[in-house]
LUMMINU-986891 format. One record per atom (N, C-alpha, C, O, CB): residue number from 0; x, y, z. Coordinates in nm, 2 decimals, decimal comma, always signed. Glycine has a CB too. Example, Ala and Ser with C-alpha at 12.3 -4.5 7.8 and 13.67 -1.06 7.14 Angstrom:
<rs>
R marmar     xx     yy     zz
R      0  +1,32  -0,57  +0,78
R      0  +1,23  -0,45  +0,78
R      0  +1,32  -0,33  +0,78
R      0  +1,42  -0,33  +0,85
R      0  +1,13  -0,45  +0,90
R      1  +1,28  -0,22  +0,71
R      1  +1,37  -0,11  +0,71
R      1  +1,29  +0,00  +0,79
R      1  +1,34  +0,11  +0,80
R      1  +1,41  -0,06  +0,57
</rs>
This chain:
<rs>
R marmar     xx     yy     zz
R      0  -4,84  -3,07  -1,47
R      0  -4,72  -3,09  -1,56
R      0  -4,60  -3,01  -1,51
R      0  -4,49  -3,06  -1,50
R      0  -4,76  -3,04  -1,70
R      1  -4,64  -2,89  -1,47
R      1  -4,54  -2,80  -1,39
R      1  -4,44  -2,89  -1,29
R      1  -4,33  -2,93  -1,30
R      1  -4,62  -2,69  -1,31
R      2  -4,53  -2,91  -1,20
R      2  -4,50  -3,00  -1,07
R      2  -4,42  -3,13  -1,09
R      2  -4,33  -3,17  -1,02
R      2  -4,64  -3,04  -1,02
R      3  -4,48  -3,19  -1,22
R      3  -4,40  -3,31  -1,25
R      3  -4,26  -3,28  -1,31
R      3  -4,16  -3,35  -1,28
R      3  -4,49  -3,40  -1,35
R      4  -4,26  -3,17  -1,38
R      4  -4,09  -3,11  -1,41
R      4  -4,05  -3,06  -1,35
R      4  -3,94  -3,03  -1,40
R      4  -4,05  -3,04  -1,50
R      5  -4,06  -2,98  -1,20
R      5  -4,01  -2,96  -1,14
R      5  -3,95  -3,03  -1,01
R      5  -3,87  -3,00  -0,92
R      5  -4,05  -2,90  -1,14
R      6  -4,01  -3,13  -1,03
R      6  -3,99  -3,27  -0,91
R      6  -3,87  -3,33  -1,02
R      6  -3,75  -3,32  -0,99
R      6  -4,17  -3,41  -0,86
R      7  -3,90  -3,39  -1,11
R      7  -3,78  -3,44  -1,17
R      7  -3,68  -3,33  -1,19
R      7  -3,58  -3,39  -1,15
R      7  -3,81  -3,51  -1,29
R      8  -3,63  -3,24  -1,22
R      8  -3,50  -3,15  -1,17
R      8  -3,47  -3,17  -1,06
R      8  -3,37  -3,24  -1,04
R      8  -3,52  -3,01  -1,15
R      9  -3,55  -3,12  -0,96
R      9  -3,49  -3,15  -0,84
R      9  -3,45  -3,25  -0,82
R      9  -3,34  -3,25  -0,77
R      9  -3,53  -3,13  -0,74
R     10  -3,51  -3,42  -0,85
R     10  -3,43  -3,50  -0,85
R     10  -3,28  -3,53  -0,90
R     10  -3,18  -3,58  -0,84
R     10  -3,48  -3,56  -0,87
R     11  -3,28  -3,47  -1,03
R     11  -3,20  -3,52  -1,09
R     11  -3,08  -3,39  -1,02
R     11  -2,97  -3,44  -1,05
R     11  -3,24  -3,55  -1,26
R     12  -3,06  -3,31  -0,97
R     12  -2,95  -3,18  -0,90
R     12  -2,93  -3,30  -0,81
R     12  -2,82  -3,37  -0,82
R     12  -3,02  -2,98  -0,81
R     13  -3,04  -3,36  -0,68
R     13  -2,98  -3,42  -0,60
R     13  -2,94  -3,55  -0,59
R     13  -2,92  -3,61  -0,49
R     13  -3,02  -3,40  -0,54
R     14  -2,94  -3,59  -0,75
R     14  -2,87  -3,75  -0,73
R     14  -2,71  -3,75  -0,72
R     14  -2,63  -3,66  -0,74
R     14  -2,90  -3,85  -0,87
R     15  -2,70  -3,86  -0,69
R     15  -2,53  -3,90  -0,68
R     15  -2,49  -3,82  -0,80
R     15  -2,40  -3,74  -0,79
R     15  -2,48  -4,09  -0,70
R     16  -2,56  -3,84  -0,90
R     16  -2,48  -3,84  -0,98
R     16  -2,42  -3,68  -1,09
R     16  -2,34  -3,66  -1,19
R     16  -2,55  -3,96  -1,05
R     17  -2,50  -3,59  -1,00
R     17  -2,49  -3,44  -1,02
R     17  -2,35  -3,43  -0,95
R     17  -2,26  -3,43  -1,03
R     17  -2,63  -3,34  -0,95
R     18  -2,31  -3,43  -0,84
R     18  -2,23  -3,38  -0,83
R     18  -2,11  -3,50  -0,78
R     18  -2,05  -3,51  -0,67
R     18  -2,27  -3,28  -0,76
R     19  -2,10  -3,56  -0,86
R     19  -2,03  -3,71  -0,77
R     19  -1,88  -3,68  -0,87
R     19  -1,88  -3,67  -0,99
R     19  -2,13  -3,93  -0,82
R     20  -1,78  -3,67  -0,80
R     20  -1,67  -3,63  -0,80
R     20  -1,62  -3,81  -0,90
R     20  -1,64  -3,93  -0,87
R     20  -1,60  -3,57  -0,62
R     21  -1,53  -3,72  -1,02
R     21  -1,43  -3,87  -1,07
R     21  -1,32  -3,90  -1,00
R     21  -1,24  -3,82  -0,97
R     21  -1,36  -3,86  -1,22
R     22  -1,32  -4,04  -0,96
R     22  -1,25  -4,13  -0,97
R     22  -1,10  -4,18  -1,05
R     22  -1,09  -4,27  -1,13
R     22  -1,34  -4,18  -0,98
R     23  -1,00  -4,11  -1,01
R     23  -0,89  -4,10  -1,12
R     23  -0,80  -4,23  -1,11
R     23  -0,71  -4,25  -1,19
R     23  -0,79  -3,96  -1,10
R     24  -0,84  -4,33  -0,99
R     24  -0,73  -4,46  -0,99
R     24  -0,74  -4,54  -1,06
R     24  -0,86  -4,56  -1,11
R     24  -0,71  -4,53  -0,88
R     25  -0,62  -4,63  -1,11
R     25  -0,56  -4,69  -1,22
R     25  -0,46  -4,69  -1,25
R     25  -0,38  -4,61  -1,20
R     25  -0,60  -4,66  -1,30
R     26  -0,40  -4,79  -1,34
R     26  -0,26  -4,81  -1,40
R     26  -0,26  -4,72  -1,54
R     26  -0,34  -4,75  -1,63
R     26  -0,24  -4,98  -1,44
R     27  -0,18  -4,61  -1,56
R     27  -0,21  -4,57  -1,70
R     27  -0,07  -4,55  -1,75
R     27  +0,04  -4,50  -1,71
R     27  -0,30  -4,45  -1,72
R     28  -0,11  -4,58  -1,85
R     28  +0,02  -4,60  -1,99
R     28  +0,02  -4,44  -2,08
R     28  -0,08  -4,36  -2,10
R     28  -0,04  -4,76  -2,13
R     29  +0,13  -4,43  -2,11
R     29  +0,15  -4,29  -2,17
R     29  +0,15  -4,32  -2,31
R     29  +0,21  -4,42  -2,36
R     29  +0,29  -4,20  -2,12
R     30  +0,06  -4,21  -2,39
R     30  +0,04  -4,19  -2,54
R     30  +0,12  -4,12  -2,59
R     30  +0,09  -4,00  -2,58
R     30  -0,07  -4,15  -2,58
R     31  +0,23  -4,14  -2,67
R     31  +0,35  -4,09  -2,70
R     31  +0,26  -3,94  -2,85
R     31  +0,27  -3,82  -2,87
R     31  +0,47  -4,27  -2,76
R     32  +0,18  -4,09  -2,91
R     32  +0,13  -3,97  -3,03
R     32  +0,03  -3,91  -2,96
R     32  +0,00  -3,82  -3,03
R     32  +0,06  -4,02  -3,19
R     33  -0,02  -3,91  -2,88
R     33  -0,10  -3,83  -2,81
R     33  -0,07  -3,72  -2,76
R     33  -0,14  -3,62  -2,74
R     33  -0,15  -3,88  -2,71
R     34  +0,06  -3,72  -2,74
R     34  +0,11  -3,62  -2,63
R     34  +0,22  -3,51  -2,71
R     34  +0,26  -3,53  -2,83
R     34  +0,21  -3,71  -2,50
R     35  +0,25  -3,41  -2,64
R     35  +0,34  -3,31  -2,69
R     35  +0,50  -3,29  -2,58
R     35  +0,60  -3,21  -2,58
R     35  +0,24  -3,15  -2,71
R     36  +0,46  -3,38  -2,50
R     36  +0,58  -3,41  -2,35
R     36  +0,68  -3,54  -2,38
R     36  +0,62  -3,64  -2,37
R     36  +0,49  -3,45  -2,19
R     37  +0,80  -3,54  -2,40
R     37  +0,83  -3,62  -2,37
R     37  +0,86  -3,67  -2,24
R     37  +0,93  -3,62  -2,15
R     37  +0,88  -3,63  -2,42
R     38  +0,78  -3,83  -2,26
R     38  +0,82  -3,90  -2,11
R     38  +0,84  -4,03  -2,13
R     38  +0,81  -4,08  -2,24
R     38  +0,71  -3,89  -1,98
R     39  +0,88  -4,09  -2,03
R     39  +0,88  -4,22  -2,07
R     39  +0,84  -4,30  -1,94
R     39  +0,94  -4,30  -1,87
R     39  +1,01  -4,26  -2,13
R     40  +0,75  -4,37  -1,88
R     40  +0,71  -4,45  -1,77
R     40  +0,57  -4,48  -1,80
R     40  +0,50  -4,46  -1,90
R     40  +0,73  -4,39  -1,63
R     41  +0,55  -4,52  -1,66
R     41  +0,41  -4,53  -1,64
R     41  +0,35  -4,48  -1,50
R     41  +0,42  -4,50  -1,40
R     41  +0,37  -4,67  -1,66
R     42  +0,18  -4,41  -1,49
R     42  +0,16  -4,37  -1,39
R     42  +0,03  -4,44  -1,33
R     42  -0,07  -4,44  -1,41
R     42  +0,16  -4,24  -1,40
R     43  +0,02  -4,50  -1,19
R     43  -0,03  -4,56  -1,08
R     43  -0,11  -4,44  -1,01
R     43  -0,04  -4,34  -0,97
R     43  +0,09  -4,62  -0,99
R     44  -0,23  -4,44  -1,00
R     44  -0,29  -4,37  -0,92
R     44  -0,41  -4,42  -0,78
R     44  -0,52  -4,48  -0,79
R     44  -0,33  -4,31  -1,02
R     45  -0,38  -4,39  -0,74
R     45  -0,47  -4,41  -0,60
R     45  -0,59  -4,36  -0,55
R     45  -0,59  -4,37  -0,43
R     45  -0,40  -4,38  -0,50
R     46  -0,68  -4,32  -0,58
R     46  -0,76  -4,25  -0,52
R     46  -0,87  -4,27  -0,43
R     46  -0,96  -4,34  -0,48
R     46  -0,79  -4,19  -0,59
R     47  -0,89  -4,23  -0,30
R     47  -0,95  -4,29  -0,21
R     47  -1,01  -4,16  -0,11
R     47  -0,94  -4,07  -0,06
R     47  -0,85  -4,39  -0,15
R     48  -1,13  -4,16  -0,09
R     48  -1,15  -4,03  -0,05
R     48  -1,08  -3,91  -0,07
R     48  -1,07  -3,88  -0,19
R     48  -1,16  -4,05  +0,04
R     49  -1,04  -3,85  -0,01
R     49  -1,00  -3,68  -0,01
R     49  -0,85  -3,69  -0,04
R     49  -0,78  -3,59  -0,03
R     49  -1,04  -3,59  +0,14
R     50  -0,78  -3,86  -0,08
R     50  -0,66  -3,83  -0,08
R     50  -0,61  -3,92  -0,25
R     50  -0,64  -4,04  -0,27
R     50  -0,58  -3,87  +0,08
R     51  -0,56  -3,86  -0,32
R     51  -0,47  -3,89  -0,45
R     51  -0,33  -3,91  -0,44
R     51  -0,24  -3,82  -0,43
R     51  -0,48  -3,80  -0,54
R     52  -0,32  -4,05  -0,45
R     52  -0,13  -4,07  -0,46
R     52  -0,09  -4,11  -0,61
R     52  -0,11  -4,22  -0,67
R     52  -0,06  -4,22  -0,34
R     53  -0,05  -4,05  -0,63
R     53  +0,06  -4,07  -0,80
R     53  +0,21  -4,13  -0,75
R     53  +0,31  -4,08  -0,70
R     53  +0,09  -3,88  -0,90
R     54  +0,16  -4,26  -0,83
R     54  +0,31  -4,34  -0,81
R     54  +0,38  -4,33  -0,94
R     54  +0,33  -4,41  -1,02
R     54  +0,31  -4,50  -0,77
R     55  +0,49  -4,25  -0,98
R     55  +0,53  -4,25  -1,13
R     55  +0,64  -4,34  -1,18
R     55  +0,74  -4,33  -1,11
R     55  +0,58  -4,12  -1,18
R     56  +0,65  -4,41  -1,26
R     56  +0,80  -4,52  -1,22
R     56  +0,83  -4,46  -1,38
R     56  +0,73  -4,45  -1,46
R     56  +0,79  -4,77  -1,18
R     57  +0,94  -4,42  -1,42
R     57  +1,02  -4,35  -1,51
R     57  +1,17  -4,46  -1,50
R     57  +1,19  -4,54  -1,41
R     57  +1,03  -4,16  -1,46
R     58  +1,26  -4,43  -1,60
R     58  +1,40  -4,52  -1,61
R     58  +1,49  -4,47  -1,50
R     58  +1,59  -4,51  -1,45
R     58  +1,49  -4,50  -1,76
R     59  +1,40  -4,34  -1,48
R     59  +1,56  -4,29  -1,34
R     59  +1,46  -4,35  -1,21
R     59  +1,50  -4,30  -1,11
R     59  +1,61  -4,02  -1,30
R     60  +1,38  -4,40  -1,19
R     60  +1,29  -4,40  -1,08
R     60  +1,17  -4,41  -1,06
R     60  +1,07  -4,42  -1,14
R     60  +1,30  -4,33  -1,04
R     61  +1,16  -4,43  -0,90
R     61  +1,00  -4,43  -0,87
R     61  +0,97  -4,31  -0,78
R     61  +1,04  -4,31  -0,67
R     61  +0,94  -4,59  -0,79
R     62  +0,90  -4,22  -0,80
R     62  +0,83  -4,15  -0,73
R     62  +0,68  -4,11  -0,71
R     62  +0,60  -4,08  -0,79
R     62  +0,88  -4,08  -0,75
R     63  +0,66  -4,12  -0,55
R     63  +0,54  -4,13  -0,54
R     63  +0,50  -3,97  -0,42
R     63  +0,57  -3,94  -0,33
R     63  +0,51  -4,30  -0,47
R     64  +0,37  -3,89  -0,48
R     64  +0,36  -3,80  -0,42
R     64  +0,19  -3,83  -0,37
R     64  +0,13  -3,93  -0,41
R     64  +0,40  -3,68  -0,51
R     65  +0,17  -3,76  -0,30
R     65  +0,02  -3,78  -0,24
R     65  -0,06  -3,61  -0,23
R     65  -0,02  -3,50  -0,18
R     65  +0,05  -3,88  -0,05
R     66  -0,14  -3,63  -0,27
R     66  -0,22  -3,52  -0,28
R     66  -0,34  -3,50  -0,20
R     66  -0,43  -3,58  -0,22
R     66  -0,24  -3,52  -0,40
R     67  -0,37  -3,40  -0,11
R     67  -0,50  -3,34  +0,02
R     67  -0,56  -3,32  -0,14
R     67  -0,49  -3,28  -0,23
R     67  -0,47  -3,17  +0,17
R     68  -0,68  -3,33  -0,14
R     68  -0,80  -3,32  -0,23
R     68  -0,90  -3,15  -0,17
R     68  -0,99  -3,11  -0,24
R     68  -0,90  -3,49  -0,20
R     69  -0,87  -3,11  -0,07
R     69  -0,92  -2,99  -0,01
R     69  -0,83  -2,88  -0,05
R     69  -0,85  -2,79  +0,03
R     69  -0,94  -3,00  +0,15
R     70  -0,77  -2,87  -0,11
R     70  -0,67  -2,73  -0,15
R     70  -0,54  -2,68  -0,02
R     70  -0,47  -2,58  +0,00
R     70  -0,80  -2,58  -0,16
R     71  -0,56  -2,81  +0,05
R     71  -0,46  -2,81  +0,20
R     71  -0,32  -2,80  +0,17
R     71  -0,27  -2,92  +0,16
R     71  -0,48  -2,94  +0,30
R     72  -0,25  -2,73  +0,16
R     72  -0,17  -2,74  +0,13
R     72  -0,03  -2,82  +0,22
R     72  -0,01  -2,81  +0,34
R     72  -0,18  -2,64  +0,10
R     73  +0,08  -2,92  +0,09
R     73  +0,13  -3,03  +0,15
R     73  +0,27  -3,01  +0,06
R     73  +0,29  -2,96  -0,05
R     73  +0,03  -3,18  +0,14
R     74  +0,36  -3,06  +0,17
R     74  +0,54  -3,01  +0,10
R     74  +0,57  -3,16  +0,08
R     74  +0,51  -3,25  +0,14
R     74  +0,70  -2,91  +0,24
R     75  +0,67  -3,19  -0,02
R     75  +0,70  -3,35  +0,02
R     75  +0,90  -3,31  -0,02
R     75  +0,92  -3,22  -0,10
R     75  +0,59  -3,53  -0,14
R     76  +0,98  -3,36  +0,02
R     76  +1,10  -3,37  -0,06
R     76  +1,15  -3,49  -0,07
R     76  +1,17  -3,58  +0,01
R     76  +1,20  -3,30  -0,01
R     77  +1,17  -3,49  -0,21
R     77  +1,25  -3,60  -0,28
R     77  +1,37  -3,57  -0,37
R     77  +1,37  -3,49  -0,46
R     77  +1,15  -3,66  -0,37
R     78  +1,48  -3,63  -0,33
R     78  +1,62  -3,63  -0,34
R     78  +1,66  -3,46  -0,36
R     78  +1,70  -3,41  -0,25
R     78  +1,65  -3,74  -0,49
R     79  +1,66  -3,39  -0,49
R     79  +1,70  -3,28  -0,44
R     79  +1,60  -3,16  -0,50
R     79  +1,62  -3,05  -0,56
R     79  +1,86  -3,26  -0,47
R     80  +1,47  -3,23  -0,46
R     80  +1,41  -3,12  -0,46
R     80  +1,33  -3,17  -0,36
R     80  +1,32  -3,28  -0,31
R     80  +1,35  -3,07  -0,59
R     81  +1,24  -3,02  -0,35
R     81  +1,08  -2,99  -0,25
R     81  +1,01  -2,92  -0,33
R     81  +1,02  -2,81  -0,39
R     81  +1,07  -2,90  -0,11
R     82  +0,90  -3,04  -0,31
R     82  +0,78  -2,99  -0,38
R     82  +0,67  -2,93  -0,29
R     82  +0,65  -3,01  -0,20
R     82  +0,71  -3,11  -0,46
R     83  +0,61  -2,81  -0,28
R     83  +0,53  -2,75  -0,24
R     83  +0,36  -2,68  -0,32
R     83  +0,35  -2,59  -0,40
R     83  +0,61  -2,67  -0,20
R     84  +0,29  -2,75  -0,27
R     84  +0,15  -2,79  -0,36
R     84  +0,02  -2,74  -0,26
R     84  +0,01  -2,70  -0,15
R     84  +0,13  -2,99  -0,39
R     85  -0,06  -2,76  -0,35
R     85  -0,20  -2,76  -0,34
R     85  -0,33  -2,84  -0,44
R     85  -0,38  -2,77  -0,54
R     85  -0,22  -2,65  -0,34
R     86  -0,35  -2,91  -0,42
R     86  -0,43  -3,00  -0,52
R     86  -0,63  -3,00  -0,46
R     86  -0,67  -3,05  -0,36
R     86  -0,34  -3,19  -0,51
R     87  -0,73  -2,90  -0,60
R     87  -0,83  -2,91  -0,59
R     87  -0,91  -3,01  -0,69
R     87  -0,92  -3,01  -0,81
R     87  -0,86  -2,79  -0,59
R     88  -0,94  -3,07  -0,63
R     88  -1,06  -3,18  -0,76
R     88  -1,16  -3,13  -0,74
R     88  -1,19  -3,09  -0,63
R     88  -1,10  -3,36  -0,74
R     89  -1,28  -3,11  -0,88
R     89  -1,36  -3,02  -0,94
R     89  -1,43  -3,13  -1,04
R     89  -1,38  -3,14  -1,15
R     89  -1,28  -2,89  -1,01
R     90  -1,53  -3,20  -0,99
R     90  -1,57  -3,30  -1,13
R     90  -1,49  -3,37  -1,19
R     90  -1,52  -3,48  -1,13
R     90  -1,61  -3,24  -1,25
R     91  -1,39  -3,41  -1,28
R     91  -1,31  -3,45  -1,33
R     91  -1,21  -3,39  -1,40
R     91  -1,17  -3,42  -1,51
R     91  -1,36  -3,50  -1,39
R     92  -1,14  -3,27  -1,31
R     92  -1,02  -3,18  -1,32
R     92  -1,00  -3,16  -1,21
R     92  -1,07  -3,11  -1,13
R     92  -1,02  -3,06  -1,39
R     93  -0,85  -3,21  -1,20
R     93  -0,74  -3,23  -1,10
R     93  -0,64  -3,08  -1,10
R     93  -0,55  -3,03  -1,16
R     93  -0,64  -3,38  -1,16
R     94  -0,72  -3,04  -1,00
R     94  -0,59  -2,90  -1,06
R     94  -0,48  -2,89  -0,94
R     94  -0,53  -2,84  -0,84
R     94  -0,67  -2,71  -1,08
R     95  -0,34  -2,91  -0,94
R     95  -0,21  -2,95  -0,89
R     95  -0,16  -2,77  -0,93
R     95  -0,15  -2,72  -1,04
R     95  -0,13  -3,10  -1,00
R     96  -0,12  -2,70  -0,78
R     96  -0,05  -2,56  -0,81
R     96  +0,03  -2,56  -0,73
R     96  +0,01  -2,65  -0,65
R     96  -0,12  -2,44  -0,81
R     97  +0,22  -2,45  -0,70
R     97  +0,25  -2,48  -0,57
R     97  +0,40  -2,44  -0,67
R     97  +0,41  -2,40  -0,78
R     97  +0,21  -2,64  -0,49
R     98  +0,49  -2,46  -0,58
R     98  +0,68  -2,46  -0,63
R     98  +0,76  -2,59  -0,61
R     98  +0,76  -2,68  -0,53
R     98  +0,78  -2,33  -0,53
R     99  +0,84  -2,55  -0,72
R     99  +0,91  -2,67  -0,69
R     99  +1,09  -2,64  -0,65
R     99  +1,15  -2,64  -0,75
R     99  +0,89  -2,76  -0,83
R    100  +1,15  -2,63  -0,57
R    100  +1,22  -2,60  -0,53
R    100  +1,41  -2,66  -0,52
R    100  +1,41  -2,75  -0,44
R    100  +1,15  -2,59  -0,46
R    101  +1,50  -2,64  -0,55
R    101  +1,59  -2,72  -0,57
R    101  +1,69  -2,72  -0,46
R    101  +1,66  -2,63  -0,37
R    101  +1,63  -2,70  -0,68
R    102  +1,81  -2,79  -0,44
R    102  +1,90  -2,79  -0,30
R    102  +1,96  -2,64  -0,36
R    102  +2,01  -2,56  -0,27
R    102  +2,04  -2,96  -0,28
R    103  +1,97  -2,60  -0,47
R    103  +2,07  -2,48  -0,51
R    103  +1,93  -2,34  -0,46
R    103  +1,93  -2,22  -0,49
R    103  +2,12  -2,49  -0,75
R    104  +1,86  -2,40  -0,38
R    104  +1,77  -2,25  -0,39
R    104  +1,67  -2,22  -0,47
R    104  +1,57  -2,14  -0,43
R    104  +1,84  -2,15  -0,43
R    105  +1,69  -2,29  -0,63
R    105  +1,59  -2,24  -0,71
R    105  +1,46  -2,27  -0,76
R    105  +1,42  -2,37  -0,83
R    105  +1,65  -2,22  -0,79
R    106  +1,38  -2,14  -0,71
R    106  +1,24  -2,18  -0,71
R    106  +1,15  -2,17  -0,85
R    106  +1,15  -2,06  -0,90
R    106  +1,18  -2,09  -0,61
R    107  +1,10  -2,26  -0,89
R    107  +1,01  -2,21  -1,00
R    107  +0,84  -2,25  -1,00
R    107  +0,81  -2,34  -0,92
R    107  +1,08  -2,26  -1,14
R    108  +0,78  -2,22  -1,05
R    108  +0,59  -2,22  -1,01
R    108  +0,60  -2,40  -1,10
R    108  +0,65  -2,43  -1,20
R    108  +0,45  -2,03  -1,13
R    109  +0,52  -2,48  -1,02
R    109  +0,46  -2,57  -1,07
R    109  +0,29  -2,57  -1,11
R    109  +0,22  -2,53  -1,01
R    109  +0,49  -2,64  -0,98
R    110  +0,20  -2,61  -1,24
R    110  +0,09  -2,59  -1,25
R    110  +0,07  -2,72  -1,32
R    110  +0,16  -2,77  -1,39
R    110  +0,07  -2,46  -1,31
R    111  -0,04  -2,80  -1,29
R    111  -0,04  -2,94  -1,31
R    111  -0,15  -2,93  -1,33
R    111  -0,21  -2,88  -1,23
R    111  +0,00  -3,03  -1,22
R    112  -0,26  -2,96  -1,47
R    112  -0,42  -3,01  -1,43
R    112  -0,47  -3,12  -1,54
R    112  -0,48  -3,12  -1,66
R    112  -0,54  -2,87  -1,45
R    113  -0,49  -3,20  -1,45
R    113  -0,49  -3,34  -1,47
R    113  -0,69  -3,36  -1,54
R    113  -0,78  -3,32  -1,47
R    113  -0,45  -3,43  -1,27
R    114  -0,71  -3,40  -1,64
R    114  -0,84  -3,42  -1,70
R    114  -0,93  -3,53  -1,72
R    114  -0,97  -3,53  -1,84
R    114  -0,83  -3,38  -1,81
R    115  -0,97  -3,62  -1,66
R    115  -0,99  -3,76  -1,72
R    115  -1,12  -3,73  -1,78
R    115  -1,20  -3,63  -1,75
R    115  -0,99  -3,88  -1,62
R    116  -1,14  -3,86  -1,89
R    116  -1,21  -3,80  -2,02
R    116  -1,37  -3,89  -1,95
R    116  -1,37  -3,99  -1,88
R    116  -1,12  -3,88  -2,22
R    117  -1,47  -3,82  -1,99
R    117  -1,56  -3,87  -1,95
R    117  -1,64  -4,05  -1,92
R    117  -1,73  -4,08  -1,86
R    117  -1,61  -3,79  -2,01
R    118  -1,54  -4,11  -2,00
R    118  -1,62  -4,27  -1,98
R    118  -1,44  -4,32  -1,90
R    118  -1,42  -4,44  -1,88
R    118  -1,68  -4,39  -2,19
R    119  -1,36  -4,24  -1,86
R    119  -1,23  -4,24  -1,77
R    119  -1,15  -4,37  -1,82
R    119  -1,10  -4,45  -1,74
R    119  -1,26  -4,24  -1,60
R    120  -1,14  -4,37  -1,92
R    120  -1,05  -4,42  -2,04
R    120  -0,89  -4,32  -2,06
R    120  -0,77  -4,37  -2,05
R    120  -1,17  -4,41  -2,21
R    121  -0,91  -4,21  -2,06
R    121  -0,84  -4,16  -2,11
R    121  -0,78  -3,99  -1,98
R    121  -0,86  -3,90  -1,93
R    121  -0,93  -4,16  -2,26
R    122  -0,65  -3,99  -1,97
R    122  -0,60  -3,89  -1,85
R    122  -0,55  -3,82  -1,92
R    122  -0,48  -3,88  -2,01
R    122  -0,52  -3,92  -1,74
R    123  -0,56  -3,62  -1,93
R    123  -0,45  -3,54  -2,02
R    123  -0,41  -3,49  -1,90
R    123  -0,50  -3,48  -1,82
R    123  -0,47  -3,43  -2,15
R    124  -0,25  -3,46  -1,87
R    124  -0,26  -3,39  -1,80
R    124  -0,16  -3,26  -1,86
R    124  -0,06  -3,29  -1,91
R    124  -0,23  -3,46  -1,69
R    125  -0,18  -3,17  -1,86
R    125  -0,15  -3,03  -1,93
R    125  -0,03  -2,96  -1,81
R    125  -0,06  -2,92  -1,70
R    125  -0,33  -2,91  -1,95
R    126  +0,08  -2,95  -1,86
R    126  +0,19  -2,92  -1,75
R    126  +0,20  -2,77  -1,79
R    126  +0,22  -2,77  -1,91
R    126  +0,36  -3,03  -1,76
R    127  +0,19  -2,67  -1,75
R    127  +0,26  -2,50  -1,77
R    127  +0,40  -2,54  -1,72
R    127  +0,44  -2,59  -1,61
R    127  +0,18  -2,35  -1,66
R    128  +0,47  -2,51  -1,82
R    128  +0,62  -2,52  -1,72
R    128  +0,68  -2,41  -1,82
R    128  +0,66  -2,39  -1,94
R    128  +0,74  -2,70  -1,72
R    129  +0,76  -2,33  -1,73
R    129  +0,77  -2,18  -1,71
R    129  +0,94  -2,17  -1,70
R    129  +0,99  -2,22  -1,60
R    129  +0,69  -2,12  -1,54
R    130  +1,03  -2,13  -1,80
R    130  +1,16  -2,09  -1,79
R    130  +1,22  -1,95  -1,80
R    130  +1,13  -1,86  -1,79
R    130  +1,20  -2,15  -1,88
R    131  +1,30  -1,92  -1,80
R    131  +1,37  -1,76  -1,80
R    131  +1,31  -1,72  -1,92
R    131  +1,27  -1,60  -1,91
R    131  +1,57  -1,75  -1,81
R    132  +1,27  -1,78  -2,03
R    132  +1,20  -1,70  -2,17
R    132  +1,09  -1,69  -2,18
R    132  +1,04  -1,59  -2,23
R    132  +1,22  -1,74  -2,28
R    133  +1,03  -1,78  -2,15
R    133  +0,87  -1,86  -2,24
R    133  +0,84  -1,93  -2,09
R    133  +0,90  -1,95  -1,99
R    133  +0,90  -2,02  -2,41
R    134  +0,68  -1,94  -2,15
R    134  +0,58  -2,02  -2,07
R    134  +0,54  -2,10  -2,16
R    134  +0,51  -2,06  -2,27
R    134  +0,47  -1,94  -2,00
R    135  +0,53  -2,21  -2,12
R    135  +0,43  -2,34  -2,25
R    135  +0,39  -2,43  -2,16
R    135  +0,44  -2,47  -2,05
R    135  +0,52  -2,46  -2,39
R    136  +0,26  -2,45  -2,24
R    136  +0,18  -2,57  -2,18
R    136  +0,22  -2,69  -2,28
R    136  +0,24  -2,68  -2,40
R    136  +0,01  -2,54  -2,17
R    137  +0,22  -2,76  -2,22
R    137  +0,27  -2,93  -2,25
R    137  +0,13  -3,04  -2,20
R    137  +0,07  -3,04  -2,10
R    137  +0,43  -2,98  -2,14
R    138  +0,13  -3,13  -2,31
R    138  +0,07  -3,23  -2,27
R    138  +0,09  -3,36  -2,27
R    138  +0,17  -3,41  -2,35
R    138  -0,01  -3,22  -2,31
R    139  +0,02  -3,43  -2,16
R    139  +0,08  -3,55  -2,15
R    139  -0,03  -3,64  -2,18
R    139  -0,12  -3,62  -2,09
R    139  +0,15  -3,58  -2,01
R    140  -0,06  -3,72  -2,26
R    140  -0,14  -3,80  -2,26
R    140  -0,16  -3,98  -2,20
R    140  -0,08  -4,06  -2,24
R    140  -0,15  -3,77  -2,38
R    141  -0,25  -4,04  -2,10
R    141  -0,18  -4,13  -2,08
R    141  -0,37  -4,22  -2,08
R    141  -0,48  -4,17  -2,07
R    141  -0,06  -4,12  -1,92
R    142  -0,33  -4,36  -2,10
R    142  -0,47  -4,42  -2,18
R    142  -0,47  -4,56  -2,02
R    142  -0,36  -4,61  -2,00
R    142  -0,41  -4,52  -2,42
R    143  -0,57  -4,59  -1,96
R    143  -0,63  -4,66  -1,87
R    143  -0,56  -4,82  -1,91
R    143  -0,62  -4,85  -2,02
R    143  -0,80  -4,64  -1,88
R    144  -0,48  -4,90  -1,88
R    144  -0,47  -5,03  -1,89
R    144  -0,61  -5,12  -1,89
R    144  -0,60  -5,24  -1,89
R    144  -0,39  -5,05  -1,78
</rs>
């Protein structure tokens, strides 16, 4: 009996499905009552091995960033900023850290962690954004097309 529960443990640590990293690509739509952020677009995600691209199309634009999945750290600039990152995936938390930087010089901490909900229906992503007073976390809620 021993033997037989210990063979099934070990199977079950070494199946796919113990440590099989989520899958975050998709078209997703933002939940306005869900959320405590205002935004307004929609976000495109890519994910393909070790690399995550977020395409965001918003009324001012489309921007698309791409994310190293190894904590490698990657700069991108777009119009008048630079973004400077590191992105670790962990099971099904996306965690996005790094500065974001402006043409005027000014630097402030970016903290990004992205959650998809276990049947991946459903993405929060929880923004810390940090000003001269206060720190708050914000959420963005956005629902799988």
């Amino acid at each position: 009996m021993r033997r037989t529960f210990f063979v099934l443990v070990l199977a079950l640590c070494t199946s796919p499905f113990a440590s099989a990293q989520a899958n975050f690509s998709g078209n997703w739509v933002y939940d306005a009552d869900a959320s405590t952020l205002p935004y307004s677009g929609d976000l495109t995600i890519i994910h393909s091995g070790n690399l995550l691209t977020m395409i965001q199309t918003t009324e001012r634009g489309t921007s698309k960033f791409e994310y190293n999945l190894d904590a490698s750290e990657r700069i991108d600039v777009t119009g008048e900023r630079t973004f400077k990152y590191r992105a670790v995936l962990e099971g099904n938390i996306l965690h996005i850290t790094g500065t974001v930087t402006s043409n005027a010089m000014v630097s402030r901490p970016s903290d990004n962690m992205y959650i998809l909900s276990d049947n991946g229906r459903t993405l929060t992503r929880l923004a810390t954004v940090v000003s001269q007073r206060e720190r708050m976390v914000r959420k963005l809620v956005f629902r799988k097309k």
